[in-house]
N, C-alpha and C positions, 0 to 999 in steps of 0.2 A: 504494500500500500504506500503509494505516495503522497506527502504532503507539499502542500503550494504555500510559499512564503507569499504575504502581502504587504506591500506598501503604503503607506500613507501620505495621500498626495496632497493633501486639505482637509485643517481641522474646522470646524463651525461651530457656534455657539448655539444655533436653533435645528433643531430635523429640518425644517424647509428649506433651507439653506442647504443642507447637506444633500436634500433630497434631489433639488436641482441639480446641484453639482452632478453627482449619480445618473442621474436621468439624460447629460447633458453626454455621459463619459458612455451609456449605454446606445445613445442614438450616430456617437461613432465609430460601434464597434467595438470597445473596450468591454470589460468583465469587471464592476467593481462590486464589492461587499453587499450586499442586505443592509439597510439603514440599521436596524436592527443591531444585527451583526457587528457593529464597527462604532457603537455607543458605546463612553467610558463614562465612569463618575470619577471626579478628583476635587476633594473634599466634600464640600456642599454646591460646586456646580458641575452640572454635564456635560461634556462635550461631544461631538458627533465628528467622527473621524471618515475619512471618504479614501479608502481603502481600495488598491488593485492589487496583480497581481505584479510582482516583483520583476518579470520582464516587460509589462506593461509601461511602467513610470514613468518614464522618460516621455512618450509620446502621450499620458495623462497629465503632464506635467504642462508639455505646449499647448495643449487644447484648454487645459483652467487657467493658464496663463494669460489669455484675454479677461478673465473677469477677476480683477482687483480684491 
């Protein structure tokens, strides 16, 4: 059984935020995470991590690179 390392290309402070991102990274092909999947708590607030996979990055990287 193999495991797929994932990257984290963009953290966000709200699901909708992340969800776009995700949506945006799925409509070019890309594979990222479950919104789900890829939520951390760190102390008392959450963060929404926007996760690929690890030979992906690079090219998830210039595509979120338009949105600031």
């Amino acid at each position: 059984m193999s495991t797929q390392t994932f990257t984290t290309v963009r953290t966000t402070r709200t699901p909708t935020e992340a969800g776009l991102f995700i949506s945006i990274l799925e409509q070019a092909g890309l594979h990222p995470l479950e919104l789900e999947t890829a939520s951390q708590c760190i102390g008392a607030e959450i963060f929404y991590s926007v996760k690929v996979p690890a030979e992906e990055s690079a090219e998830a990287g210039k595509i979120l690179s338009e949105y600031a």
